[in-house]
N, C-alpha and C positions, 0 to 999 in steps of 0.2 A: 554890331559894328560892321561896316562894310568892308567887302574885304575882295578881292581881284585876284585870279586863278588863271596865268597864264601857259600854255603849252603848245611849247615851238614844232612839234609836230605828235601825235597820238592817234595808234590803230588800232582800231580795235575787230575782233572777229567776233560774229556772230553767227555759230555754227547749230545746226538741227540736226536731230537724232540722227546720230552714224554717221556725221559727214554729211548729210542729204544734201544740205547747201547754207554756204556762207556769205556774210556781206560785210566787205570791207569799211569802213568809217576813215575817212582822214583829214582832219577838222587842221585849221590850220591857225585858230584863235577860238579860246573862252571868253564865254560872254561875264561880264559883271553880275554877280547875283548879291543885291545886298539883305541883310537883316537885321533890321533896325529893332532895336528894344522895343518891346509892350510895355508901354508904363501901367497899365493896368495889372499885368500880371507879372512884371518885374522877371521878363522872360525874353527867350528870341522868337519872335513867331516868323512866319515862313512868309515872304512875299512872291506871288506870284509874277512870271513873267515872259513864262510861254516858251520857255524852256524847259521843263516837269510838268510836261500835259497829264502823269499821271498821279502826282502829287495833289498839283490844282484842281484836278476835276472833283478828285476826292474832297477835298479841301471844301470846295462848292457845295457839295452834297450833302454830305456831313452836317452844316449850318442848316442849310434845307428841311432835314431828317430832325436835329435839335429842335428847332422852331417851329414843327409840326405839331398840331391838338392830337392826331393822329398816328398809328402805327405806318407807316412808310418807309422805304428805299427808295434811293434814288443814282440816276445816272447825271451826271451835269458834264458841259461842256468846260474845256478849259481856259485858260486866261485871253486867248485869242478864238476862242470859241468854236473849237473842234470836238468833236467826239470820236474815239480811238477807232470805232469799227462801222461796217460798210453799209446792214441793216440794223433797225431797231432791234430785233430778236436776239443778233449776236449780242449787243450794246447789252441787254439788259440779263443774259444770261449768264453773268458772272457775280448774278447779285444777290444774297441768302435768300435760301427756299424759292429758288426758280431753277425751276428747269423745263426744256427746250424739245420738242418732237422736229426732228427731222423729216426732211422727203428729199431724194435724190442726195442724201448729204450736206442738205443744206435748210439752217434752222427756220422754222417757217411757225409754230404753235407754239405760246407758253403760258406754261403751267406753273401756277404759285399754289408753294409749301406740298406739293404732289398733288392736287385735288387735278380732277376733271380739267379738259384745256377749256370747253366751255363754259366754266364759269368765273373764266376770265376776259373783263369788257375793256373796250379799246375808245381812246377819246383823243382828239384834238382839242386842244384848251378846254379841254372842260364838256367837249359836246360827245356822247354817244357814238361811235361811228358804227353803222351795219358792214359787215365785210362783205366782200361779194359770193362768198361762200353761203355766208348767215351768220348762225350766232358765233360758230369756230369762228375765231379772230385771230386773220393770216396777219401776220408781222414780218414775212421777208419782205413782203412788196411796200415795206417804208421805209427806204434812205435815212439812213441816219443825218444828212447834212441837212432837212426840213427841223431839225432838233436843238434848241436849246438844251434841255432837259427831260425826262422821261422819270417825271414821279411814278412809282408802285405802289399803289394805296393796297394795304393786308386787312385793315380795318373800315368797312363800309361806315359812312357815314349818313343824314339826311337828305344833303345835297347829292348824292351819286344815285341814278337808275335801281330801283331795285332786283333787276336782273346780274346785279352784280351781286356774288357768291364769295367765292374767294376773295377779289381783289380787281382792283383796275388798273389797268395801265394807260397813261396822262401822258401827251406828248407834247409840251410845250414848243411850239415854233418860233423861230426866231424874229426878235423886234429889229430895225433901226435903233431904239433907243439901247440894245444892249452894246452898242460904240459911243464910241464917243465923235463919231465926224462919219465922215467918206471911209468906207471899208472894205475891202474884198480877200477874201481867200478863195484859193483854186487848188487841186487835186488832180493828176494824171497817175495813171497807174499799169504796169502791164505784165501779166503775168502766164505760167501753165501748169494746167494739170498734168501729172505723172500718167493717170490712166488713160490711155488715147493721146497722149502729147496734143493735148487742145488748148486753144487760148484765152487769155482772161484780159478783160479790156474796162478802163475805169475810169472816170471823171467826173470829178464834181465843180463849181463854182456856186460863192453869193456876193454880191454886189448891194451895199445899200448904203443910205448918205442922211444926215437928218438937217432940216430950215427952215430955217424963221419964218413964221405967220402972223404976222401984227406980233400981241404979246402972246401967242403959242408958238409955239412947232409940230411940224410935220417931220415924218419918218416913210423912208419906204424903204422896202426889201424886194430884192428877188432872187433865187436862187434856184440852180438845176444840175440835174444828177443824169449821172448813165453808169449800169454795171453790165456786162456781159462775160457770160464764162459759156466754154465749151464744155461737154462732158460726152464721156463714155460709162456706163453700167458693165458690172456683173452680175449676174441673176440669176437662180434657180428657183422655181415655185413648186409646191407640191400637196396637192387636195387629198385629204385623205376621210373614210368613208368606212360605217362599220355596214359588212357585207351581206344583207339575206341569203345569200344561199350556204354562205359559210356556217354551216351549222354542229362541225366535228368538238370536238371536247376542245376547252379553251378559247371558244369564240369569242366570250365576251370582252377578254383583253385583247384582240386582235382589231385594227383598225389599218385599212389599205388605202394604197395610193390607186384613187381610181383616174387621175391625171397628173402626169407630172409635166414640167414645159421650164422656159427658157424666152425670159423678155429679152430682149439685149436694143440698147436704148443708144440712138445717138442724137442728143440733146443740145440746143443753142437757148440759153434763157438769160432773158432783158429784164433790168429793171434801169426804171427811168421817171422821172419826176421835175412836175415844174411848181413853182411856189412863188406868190408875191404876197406883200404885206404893205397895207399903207397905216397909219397910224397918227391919228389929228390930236394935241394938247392944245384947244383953245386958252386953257389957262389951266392952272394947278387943283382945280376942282372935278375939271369933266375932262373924259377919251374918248372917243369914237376909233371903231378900229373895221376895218373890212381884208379880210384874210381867202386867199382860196388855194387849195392846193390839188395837183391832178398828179396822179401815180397812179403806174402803168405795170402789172409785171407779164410777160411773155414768154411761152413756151414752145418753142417748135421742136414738135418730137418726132422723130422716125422709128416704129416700134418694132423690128422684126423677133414675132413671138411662136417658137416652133412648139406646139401644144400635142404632148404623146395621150392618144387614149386608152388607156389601157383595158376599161374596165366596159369599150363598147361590146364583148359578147360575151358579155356578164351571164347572162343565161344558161350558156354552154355547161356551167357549170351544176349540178344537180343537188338538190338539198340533200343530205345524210349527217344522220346525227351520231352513226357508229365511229367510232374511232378509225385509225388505217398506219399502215407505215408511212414516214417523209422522206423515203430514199430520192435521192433525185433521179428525175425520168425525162433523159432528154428525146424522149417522142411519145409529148401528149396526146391524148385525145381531144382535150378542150384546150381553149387560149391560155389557159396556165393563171388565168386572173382569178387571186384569191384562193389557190388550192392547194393545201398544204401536201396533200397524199402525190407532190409529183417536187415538194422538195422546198418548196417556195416558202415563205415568211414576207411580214411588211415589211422588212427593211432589205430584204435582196431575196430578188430569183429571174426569170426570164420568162417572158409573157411572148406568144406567138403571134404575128400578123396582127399588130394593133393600127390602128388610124392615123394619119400625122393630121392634125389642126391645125393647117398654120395660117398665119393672117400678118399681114401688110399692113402697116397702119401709118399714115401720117395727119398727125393732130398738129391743130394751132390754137394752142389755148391765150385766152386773152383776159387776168382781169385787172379793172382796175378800179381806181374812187376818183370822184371829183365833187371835192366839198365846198361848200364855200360858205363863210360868215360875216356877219354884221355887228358889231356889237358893242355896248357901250358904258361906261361908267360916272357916276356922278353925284359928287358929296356936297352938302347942303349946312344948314346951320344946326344948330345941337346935335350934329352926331348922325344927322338922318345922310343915308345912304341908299342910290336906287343903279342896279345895274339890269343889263336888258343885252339877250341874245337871239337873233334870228339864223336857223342854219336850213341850207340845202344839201343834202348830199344823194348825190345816185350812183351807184356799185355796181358793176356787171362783173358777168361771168361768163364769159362765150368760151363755149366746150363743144365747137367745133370740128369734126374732122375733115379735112382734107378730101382723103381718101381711104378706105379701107378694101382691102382687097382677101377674099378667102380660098383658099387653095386645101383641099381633102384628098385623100388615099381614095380610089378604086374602091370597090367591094370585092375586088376577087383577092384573098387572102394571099395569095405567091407574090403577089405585086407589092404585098407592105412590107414593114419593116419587124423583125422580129429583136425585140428589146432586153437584155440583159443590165439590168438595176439594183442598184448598191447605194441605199440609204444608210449602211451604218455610222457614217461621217456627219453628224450633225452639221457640217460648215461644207459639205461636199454632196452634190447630187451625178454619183456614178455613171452614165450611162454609154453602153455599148449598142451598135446598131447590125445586123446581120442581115441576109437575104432568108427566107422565108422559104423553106423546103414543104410541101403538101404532099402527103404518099398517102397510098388510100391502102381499100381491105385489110385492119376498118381505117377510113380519114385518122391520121393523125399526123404530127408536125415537129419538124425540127429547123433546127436555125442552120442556116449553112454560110457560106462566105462573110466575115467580118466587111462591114461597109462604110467609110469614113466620108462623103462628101453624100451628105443625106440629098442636096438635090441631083442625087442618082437614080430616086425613086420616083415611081410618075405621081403626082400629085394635082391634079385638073382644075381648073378655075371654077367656083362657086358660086362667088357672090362679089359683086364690086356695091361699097354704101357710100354716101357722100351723105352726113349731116351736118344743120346747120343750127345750132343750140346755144342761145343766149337768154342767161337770168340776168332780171333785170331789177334791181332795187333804189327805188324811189324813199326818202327819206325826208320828213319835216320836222324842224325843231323849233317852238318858240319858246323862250324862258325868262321870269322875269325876278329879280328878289330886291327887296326891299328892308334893307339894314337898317340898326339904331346903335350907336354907341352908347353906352350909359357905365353909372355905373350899377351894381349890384351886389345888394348883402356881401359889400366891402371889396366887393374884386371889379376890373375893368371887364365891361360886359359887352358883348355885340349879341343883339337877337335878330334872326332871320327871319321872315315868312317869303315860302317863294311859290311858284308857278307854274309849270311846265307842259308843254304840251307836243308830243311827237305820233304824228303817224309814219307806216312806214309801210311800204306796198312791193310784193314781191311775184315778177310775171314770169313766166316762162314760157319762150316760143320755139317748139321745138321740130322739125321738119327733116326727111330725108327723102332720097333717092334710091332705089334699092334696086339692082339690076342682078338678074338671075339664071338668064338664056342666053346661048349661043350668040341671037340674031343680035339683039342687045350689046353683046361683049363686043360682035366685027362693029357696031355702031360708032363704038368709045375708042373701038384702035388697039382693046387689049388683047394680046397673044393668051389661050385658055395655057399654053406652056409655061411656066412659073422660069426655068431659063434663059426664054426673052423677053423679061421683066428687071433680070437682077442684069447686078455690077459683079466684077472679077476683084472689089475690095475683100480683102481677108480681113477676118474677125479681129478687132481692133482692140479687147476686153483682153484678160488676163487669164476668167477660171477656163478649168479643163473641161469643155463640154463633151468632149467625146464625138464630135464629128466636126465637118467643114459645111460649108456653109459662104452662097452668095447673099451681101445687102439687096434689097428691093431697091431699084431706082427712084427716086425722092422725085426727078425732073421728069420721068415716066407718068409715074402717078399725080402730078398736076397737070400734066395733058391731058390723060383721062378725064380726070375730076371737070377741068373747064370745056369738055366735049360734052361728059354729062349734062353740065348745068345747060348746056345749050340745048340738047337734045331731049329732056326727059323733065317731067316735073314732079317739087316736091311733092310730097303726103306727108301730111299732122301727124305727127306720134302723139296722138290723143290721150295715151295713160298718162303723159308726162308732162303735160301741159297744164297749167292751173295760174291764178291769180289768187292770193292770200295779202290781205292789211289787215294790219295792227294798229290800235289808236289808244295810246296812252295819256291818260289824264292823269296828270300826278301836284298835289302840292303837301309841301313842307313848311313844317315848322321846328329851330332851333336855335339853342342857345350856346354860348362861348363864355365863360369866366374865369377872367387869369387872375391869379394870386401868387404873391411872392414866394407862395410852395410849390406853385405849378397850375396846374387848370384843369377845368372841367367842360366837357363837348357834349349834350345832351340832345334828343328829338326823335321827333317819329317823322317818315315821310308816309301818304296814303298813296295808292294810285287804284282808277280802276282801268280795268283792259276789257278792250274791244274787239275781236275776232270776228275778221268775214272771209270767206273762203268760195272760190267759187273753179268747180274742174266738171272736167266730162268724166262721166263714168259711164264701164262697158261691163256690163251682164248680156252671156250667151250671143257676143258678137254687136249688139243693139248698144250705140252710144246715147247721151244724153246729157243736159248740163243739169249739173248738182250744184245745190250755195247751202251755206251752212253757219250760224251765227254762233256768237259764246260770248259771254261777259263774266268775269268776277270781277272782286274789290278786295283790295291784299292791303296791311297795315306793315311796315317795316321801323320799328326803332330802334334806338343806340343808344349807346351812351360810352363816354369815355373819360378816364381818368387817369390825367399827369402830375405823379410828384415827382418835387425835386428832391433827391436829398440828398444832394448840393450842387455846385454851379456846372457839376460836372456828369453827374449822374441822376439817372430818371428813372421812375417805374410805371410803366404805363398797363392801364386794365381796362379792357374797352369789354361791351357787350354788341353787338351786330346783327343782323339779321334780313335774309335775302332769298329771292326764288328766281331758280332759272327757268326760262321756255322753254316746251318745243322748239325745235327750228321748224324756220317757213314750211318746209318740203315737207315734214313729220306732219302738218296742220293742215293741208291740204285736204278737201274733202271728197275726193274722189277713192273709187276703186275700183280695178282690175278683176273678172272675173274668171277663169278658168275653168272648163266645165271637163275636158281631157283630163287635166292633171288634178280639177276637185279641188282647186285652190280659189282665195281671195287678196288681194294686197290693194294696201293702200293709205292714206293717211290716216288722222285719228284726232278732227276738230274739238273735240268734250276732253282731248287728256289735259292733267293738273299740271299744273307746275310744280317743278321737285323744288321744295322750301328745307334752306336752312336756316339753323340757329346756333350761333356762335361765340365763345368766350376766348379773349388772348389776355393773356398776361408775360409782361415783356420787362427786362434790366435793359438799360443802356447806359454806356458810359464813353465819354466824350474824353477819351485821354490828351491830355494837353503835351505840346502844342498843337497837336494833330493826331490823332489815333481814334479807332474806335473799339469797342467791346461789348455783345449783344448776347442774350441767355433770354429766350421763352418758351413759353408752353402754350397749346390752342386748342380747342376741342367745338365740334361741328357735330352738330344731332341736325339729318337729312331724314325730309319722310317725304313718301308721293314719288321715289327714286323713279326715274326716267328710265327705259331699256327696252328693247328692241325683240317683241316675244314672235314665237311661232307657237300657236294655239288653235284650235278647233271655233271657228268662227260662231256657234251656239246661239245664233239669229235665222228666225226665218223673215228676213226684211228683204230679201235676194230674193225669194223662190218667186216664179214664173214659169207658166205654162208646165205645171206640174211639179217641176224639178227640187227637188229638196234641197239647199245649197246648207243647213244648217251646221252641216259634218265636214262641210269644207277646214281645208286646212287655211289658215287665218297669217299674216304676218305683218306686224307695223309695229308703231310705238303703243307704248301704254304706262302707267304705273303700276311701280312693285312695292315693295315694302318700307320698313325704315331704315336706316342705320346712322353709323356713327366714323368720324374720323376725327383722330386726336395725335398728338405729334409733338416735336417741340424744335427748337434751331436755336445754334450757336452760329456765333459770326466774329471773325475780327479783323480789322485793318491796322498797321505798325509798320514807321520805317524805322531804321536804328537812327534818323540825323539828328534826334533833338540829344542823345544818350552818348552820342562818341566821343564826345570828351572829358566826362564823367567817366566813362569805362575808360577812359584810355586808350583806345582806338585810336588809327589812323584819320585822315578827314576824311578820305576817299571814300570806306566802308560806309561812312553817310546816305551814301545812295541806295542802299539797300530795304526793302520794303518787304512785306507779305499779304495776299488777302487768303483769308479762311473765311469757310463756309458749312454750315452741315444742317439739313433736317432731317430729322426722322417722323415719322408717321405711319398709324394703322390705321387699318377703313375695314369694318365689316358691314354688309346693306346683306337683310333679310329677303330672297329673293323666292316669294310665293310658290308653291309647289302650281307643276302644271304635265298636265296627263297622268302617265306614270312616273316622272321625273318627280321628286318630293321633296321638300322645302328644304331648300340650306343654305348657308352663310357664304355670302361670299368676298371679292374686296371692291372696292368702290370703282369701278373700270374709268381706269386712266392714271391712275394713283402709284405711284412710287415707294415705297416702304424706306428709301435712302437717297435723299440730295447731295451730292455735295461740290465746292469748289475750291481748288489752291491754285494761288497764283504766288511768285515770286517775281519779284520785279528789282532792277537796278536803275536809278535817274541821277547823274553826275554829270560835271562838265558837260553839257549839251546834249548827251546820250541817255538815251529812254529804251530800255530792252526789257518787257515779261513773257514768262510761261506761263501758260494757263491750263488747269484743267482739270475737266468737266466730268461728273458721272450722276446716272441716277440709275437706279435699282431697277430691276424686273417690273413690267405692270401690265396690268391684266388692260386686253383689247377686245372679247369678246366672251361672251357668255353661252353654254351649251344649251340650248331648250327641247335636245332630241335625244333619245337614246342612238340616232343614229351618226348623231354629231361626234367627231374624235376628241373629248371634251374641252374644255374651255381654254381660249385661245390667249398667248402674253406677248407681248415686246420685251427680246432679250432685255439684258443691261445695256447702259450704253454711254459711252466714255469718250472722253476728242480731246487731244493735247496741243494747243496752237503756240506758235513763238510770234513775236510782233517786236521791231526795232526802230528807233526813229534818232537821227542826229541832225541838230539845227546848226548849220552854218550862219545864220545870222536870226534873227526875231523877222526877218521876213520870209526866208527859205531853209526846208530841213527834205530830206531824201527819209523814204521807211522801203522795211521789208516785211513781209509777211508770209509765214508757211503755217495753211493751217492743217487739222484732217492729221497729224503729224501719223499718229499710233495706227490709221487705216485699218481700224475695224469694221467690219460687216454690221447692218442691219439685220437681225435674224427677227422671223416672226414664228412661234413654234404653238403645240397644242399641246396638252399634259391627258394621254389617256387615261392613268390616272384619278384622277379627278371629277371622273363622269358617274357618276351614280348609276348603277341597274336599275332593273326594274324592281328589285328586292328592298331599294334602298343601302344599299352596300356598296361602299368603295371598291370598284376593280382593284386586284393585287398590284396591276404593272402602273408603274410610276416612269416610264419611259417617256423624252419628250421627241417629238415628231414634226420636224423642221417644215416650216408651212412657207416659209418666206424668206429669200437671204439676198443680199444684195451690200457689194461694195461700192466704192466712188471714187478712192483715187489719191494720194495728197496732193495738196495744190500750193503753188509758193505766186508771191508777187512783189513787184517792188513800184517803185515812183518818185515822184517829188512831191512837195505843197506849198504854197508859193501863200503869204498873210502879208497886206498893205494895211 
């Protein structure tokens, strides 16, 4: 029954942890919300009206997710066809078994049910997209207002790429026909970050209209977006290294910082995207559709990166294996790196006269996509069905810099910096800087005046680089399938056979400038004084670095840079240059049959692959072009199985199965040779694909009038596991002009062993509105909602023994042991307000293959609390706010010594972890309007 809620005035406060900041509401009329009887289910069901965007989106998805053959999640837009957040990454990261890798603070990779981020694929309607990266599929740089909808497929089907593993993510773009006439929504937004008081700038618009064509219609859309945020970093980095000459009792748990440094970041990064859509209904049997869309995202970084070396006269130090006292001795004989007999430990003591490394850096990274499709549908008599898709899409990645400029320590040891460092603070990198006292008979050293504005020390110009580095990915798609409806042994059947055909070509050109001399430097205009280079801004971050410190001049170093380019010419970075295509021939075959109990999704797709690779490679200084070819043929089937049992609740059991690639760069057939350091590097065109195979078994239940409730289980057997070795290269296919290279030390991809990852996830969505008058509640509490979230998962992969290093178990690197999300939300009288938030567990980023490596490397936990608030003053305009980042926790990247096997095979005792990476960003709050015609 309808029913009208008026209030002559209501404010409301929406306040963020501690006060941080609130936004007033003062609505001055309620809109009408009716709900009308379901005669079907003798109930109230909820009508949407674009006042509970976060009701109806669910609402949308929900139906989506029911109606699926398949295990899916989904995001949908709401009744006026917004979706709540700014990129796809955010949009989808509240939704069971995802979760989200950051960079800079800002979600960019995702990861379903914890597996690997790459073995999740990224599609517009349905097409492949290569990212400009490769196979990692970046999701910040896609605007959420290019979206309808953004299905999560968990269970690979026929129809999807067999490079899909985990899961895909489907980005549906918006029709014309999802209005009903002339439509526009718009978006303005403006906010700042806490760290660095920087600004946040935001817009979106779509405009689309649909008309008559004889007896069809046409549709067009267009739509375009802009985000800009400022930012400032905090950052401590720190390498750490097990030492040869430390050879006293208890070496083998000891692992030192042979550099520790200091990125400190002042960032401007864009995203921005344009989108049209035309859409022809000549009549109710056939579409034609032509789609393209170009997104852009932007980084201008200014990097000033003060790099301490500690461990340059490492030598100083002398092997001895006897034991000694650790009193502390403040006047070594050596630089103090790594010696315990003067006091020292890895996580605090003072190192004499070390080197500063610092470098200047301004990059302008650029990538983006631009796709575009044809494509069409067309239903015929008994059932026969033919659709047909042609795509372009090309991807760059220019990883460009600007300028880089390198500034070094003297060699005469008075003139550096003598370092006092304090790692016992996992979240704090200590450091004190002093002047450098040298007293001779015999030489040794003490630290003398404390010194706080490091550029006090002379530090000389080195090296100014200007490169210019753009990948470039070329992409073809043709697709064709060919449907039948029928019926079959009693159920409605649709059977597939389809088509596919994509190549996809991957170039890199990559060139710099490299200036080194004196006469060079007065050429460019640069002062070799690092003084009259910087600005008199003070450090704009927050952590305690322990000294001061000038920015480098940003409008400096583009003078330089555009002198350069005029002055001097590039040179080829030859190792890094290559051309790699892939050509995938793939068809399918599958079937569909629903029964009043549910349905069954069966098939297999085949495909075979094509690899052609073609790079220079340098043995003993001598370049030369290298090609290299590879083919297999991979079979992937499925099957899936939906009961009902009953209108409410489903049990879904699917089988799956998939293999991921190489990426481009990994396949490349080139290599590097070193004949100083005795090394090889390079790509690896003959490695496998790491192939899995998969079982989910899934409850769902469709709580009426709206709710949901989800309980499964998944388990994934991976063999061929993909990893990144450092080995004894064990070829003489190198050797020339005598030289043995067999012994060389080796590094690229390869495969490892097998393993396994299994897990399971709950999920549920519930608002109180359909229960509060049955509880006796107020009406208001109606507005109240929750979503939960949780996976768990384990991964062991058997990772081959190599040298003296000895086979063992490790976890699937990328993988999370713990998903999870809760959100709380309120939607009442015109007001839409959730909290959200995010965690996922510890996971491994790197694998040790050295004894000399400080063992195997994780990504802390990592957790983000956001608030979002919206009030609609009419169905055409509502004002929001947003503060996300709330909790401003660090990024930590650490290594677990620990965990590194001897050469005995024996676990080191110390289980200490040792902070490799930290870095904070800041909270950031925003507000605006949104304007729906």
């Amino acid at each position: 029954m309808a029913s009208r809620l008026k209030l002559s005035r209501v404010v409301f406060k929406a306040a963020t942890l501690g006060g941080a900041a609130g936004l007033a509401f003062i609505p001055s009329l309620a809109f009408a919300q009716s709900a009308p009887i379901d005669e079907a289910n003798d109930s109230e069901a909820i009508v949407v009206t674009g006042t509970r965007p976060i009701a109806e989106s669910e609402a949308t998805a929900l139906e989506v997710q029911k109606n699926s053959d398949s295990i899916v999640t989904v995001v949908a837009s709401d009744s006026v066809g917004r979706l709540p957040d700014q990129n796809v990454a955010q949009a989808t990261g509240r939704l069971p078994g995802i979760a989200v890798e950051r960079d800079q603070g800002q979600a960019r990779y995702i990861s379903l049910r914890g597996a690997p981020n790459y073995w999740t694929t990224l599609s517009f309607d349905g097409i492949n997209i290569v990212s400009p990266e490769g196979r990692d599929a970046r999701f910040d740089s896609i605007p959420s207002a290019i979206a309808s909808q953004i299905i999560v497929s968990k269970a690979v089907t026929p129809e999807m790429p067999g490079e899909t593993v985990s899961g895909n993510v489907n980005i549906i773009t918006r029709s014309a026909f999802d209005y009903n006439g002339l439509h526009f929504a718009g978006k303005a937004g403006f906010g700042l970050a806490e760290l660095g008081d920087r600004k946040q700038y935001e817009g979106s618009a779509v405009l689309s209209d649909r008309f008559n064509a004889g007896d069809g219609e046409i549709g067009v859309i267009v739509s375009g977006s802009y985000y800009q945020r400022g930012m400032i970093t905090d950052n401590f980095e720190t390498d750490y290294e097990r030492v040869s000459q430390d050879q006293r009792p208890g070496n083998l748990t000891r692992f030192w910082a042979h550099e520790t440094e200091n990125k400190l970041y002042r960032l401007t990064r864009k995203n921005w995207s344009l989108s049209g859509r035309f859409d022809w209904k000549p009549d109710s049997d056939n579409t034609v559709s032509l789609r393209s869309i170009y997104t852009i995202f932007t980084d201008d970084e200014a990097r000033d990166n003060y790099r301490f070396d500690l461990d340059d006269r490492q030598s100083d130090l002398v092997a001895n294996t006897t034991d000694c006292p650790t009193a502390v001795n403040n006047s070594p004989t050596t630089t103090g790196y790594s010696d315990i007999c003067i006091g020292n430990t890895p996580s605090k003591g003072v190192v004499y006269g070390i080197d500063i490394r610092q470098r200047s850096t301004l990059r302008a990274f650029r990538q983006s996509i631009f796709t575009n499709s044809i494509s069409g549908g067309h239903a015929f008599a008994d059932g026969w069905q033919f659709s047909w898709i042609g795509n372009y899409t090309e991807s760059k990645d220019d990883r460009s810099v600007v300028g880089e400029a390198s500034w070094d320590s003297p060699s005469t040891r008075s003139l550096r910096p003598t370092v006092a460092y304090d790692f016992t603070n996992p979240n704090r990198g200590d450091l004190q800087l002093f002047q450098t006292v040298q007293l001779s008979t015999p030489t040794r050293y003490q630290a003398g005046a404390r010194v706080t504005n490091i550029d006090s020390f002379a530090k000389s110009l080195s090296q100014l680089t200007v490169l210019d580095a753009v990948d470039t990915t070329q992409a073809y798609t043709a697709k064709a399938v060919l449907a039948r409806e029928t019926m079959f042994l009693g159920g409605d059947a649709t059977f597939k056979a389809g088509f596919q055909f994509d190549q996809r070509t991957k170039t890199v050109d990559e060139s710099q400038i490299l200036l080194n001399t004196a006469a060079q430097f007065a050429t460019v205009g640069i002062s070799p004084d690092y003084n009259q280079f910087s600005v008199a801004t003070p450090f704009e971050g927050a952590i305690p670095l322990g000294y001061d410190f000038g920015y480098f001049d940003t409008d400096k170093m583009r003078a330089v840079s555009k002198i350069a380019r005029e002055n001097f010419t590039f040179a080829p970075n030859t190792g890094n240059i290559y051309d790699v295509r892939e050509q995938v021939y793939a068809g399918f075959l599958m079937a569909s049959v629903k029964y009043d109990w549910g349905s069954l999704l069966g098939g297999a797709r085949v495909e075979h692959v094509k690899n052609r690779g073609i790079a220079v490679a340098t043995v003993a200084g001598v370049s030369g072009p290298v090609k290299a070819t590879e083919s297999q043929t991979l079979a992937f089937p499925s099957l899936h199985l939906n009961y009902n049992l009953d209108d409410s609740k489903k049990l879904r059991v699917s089988f799956n199965s998939g293999a991921a690639r190489a990426d481009y760069d990994q396949l490349r057939p080139n290599v590097t040779v070193n004949d100083s350091n005795q090394s090889v590097s390079g790509g690896n065109p003959a490695v496998k694909p790491e192939r899995a195979y998969g079982v989910d078994a899934y409850f769902e239940w469709y709580v009426e009038p709206q709710g949901y409730l989800m309980a499964g289980v998944f388990y994934k057997e991976v063999k061929d596991v993909l990893y990144r070795q450092t080995r004894t290269f064990g070829s003489n296919a190198l050797d020339s002009n005598g030289t043995d290279r067999s012994g060389y030390t080796f590094s690229g991809i390869t495969n490892g062993g097998s393993g396994r990852v299994f897990g399971a996830e709950v999920a549920a969505q519930l608002q109180l509105e359909p229960w509060t008058q049955d509880l006796g509640l107020p009406d208001w509490m109606g507005g109240f909602g929750i979503t939960a979230n949780l996976t768990v998962n384990d991964s062991r992969v058997a990772k081959p023994a190599l040298g003296t290093v000895p086979a063992r178990d490790v976890r699937l690197p990328g993988t999370s042991d713990v998903v999870y999300n809760l959100g709380a939300y309120y939607e009442k009288y015109n007001l839409s307000m959730r909290l959200q938030y995010q965690r996922r567990s510890t996971w491994l980023d790197g694998i040790a293959d050295d004894l000399a490596d400080a063992g195997d490397t994780y990504w802390a936990a990592d957790d983000e609390l956001d608030f979002s608030a919206r009030y609609a003053f009419s169905d055409a305009f509502e004002i929001f706010f947003d503060a996300t980042n709330l909790l401003d926790n660090p990024g930590r990247r650490y290594s677990e010594p620990g965990n590194l096997l001897t050469a005995t095979g024996i676990p080191t005792a110390s289980s200490t972890t040792q902070t490799i990476e930290w870095e904070r960003f800041g909270r950031r709050y925003a507000a605006g309007i949104r304007v729906n015609f």
